[in-house]
C-alpha positions, 0 to 999 in steps of 0.5 A: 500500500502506498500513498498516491494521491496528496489533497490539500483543501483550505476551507472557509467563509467569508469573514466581517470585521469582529470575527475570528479568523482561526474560526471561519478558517480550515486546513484539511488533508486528504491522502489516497492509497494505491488500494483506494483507503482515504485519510483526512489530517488537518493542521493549524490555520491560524494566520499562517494559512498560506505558509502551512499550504506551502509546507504541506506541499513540501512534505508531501514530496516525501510522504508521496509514494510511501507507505501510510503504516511506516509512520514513524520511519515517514515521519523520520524522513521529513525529519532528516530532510527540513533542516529547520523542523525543531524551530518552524511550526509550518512544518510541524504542523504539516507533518501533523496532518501527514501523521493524522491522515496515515493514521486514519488510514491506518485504522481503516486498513485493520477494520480498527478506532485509533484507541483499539489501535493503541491499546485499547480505551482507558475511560469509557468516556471524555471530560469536556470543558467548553471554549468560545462560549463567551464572544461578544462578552464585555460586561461582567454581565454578559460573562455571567449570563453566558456562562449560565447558558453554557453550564445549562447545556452539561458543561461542569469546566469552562475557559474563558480569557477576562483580560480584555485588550490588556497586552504585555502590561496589565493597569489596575482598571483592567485587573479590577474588570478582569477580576469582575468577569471571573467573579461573575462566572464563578457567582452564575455558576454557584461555584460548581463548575471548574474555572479555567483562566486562559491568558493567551501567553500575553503578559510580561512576569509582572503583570501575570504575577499581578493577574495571579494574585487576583485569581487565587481567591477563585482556586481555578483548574489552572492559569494557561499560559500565563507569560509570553512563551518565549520567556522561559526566565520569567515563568520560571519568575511565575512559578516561584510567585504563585501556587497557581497550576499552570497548563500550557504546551499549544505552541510546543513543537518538538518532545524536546520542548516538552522535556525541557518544560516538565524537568524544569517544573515549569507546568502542572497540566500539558496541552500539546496540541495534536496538529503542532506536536507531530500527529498521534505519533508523536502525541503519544510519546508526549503523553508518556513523557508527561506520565514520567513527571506526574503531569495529566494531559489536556490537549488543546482543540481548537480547529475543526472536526479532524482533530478533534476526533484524533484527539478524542482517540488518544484521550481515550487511551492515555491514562494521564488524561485531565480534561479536553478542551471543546469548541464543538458547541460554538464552532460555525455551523459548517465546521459541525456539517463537515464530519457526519459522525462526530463524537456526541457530547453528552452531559459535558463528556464526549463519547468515544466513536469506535469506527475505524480509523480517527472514526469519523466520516468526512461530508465532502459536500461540504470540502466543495461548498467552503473550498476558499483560496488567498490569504485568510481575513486580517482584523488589525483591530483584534488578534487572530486568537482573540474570541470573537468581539472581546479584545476590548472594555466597556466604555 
């Protein structure tokens, strides 16, 4: 068996002033066997849209004509061949759909879900926590009665981001209405839910530690991302400053970034992300790394259906699993139409599915209606990964 045919599609829908971009965007792989069996990748899309494609096409110059269950020797190959693999996140991401989309083939050639692949299920069933659920939230308010809405649909975790349009340096107004927003979820949910504070690697070390001696009287599940990823001195400065649980690993590309991470204390909760980290394959290791230290997982899943059904495949598997993030309830609608299997979320926990494969079926229909080209919408009034409507303060 051997991989024939390379489809790239990049989906989307026309974007307006406001919206986030890495929401109305996708990036999908479609791979073709010699005997017919098809696997779909996915990799990040995030402003980046045209170098992914671009590294997409790079990769498949070595994975073309290769055999799809020699993952780790494929994955090896790039390896050898992108000199600047460790340090580029086109790469890793394009190597990601590559890994994922052999993987799905992997499973439909033995009739086998990715889980039953690895071992088998280690939970009948996955541990949800909702993002997204708070755009166009400004107020206190608005943060409570979304979370009231969100709490009602059977989520018992909940991320959100209270900082506004504070960015490196933090004033006190804003900390104040930071402080507010949380206090309003946690007062609108009774306090029975986990809170997740996102803070989208934003801060210098003195405003974070600032921001986390505002949140430890709300004891959240963790603080992610608390200081800009590129300084590793200054979460060090963090760590030492607050009893915080940090989760962070997003924008980790490599096993060596995580190994420096955990043997240096620098995160209670790991969140690799499947489409960054190197596929499943990868992810699995990862996962094992992590289980060395004592650390769980909790995947970020923020783009689309393929990964997070890949996702919710090792969820299943691992036995260091925490919780999974989901944006399922508050993707655009077409991003739900463009799977006809995706895992059900029931009572804030998603089912396992047990079809072949990542165990879902792409709708094709929908790759044809929302195929898009050019570079994505650009909203130089809001960041790419800002929820939608919430990069400002009330007036």
């Amino acid at each position: 068996m051997k991989i024939t045919e390379v489809e790239i599609y990049q989906l989307g829908e026309r974007a307006s002033p406001g919206s986030a971009t890495w929401a109305s965007n996708s990036i999908l792989l479609k791979l073709t066997t010699s005997d017919g069996t098809v696997g779909f990748g996915e990799a990040v899309p995030t402003l980046r849209v045209q170098p992914v494609i671009a590294s997409l096409r790079e990769v498949e110059r070595v994975y073309k004509g290769k055999d799809p269950l020699d993952v780790e020797r494929n994955m090896h190959e790039w390896h050898k061949h992108d000199f600047y693999l460790p340090m580029s996140f086109e790469s890793t991401t394009a190597v990601s759909a590559f890994d994922i989309a052999c993987w799905d083939i992997i499973g439909k050639h033995f009739g086998a879900s990715i889980h039953d692949l690895m071992g088998g299920s280690f939970r009948s069933r996955v541990r949800l926590y909702l993002n997204g659920w708070y755009n166009d939230c400004v107020t206190p308010a608005q943060f409570g009665e979304a979370a009231k809405k969100s709490v009602a649909k059977g989520y018992t975790a909940l991320k959100f981001d209270p900082f506004g349009d504070s960015y490196d340096y933090i004033e006190k107004p804003d900390l104040n209405l930071a402080r507010s927003r949380v206090k309003a979820v946690q007062e609108a949910t009774q306090g029975k839910i986990d809170l997740l504070i996102e803070h989208h690697g934003r801060f210098n070390p003195t405003s974070a530690i600032m921001a986390a001696k505002m949140l430890e009287e709300f004891s959240p599940l963790f603080a992610e991302e608390p200081i800009h990823p590129d300084n590793i001195d200054g979460l060090n400065k963090y760590r030492a400053a607050t009893s915080l649980r940090v989760a962070l690993g997003e924008r980790l590309l490599t096993k060596e970034q995580v190994i420096h991470v955990l043997s240096n204390n620098l995160a209670d909760f790991l969140q690799v992300d499947l489409t960054n980290i190197g596929g499943i394959t990868q992810a699995r290791k990862v996962s094992a790394i992590a289980e060395s230290y004592g650390v769980e997982m909790a995947f970020h899943n923020a783009f689309g259906p393929i990964q997070n059904a890949a996702t919710i495949q090792l969820d299943a598997t691992i036995p260091n699993f925490l919780i999974q993030e989901s944006f399922y309830d508050c993707f655009p609608e077409w991003k739900r139409q463009l799977v006809n299997s995706e895992p059900k979320i029931e009572s804030g926990y998603s089912t396992i599915p047990n079809k072949p494969g990542i165990g879902v079926d792409v709708n094709e229909k929908i790759l044809d209606k929302y195929k898009v080209e050019g570079q994505e919408y650009f909203n130089p009034a809001e960041p790419v990964w800002v929820v939608k409507n919430t990069w400002k303060n009330p007036k």
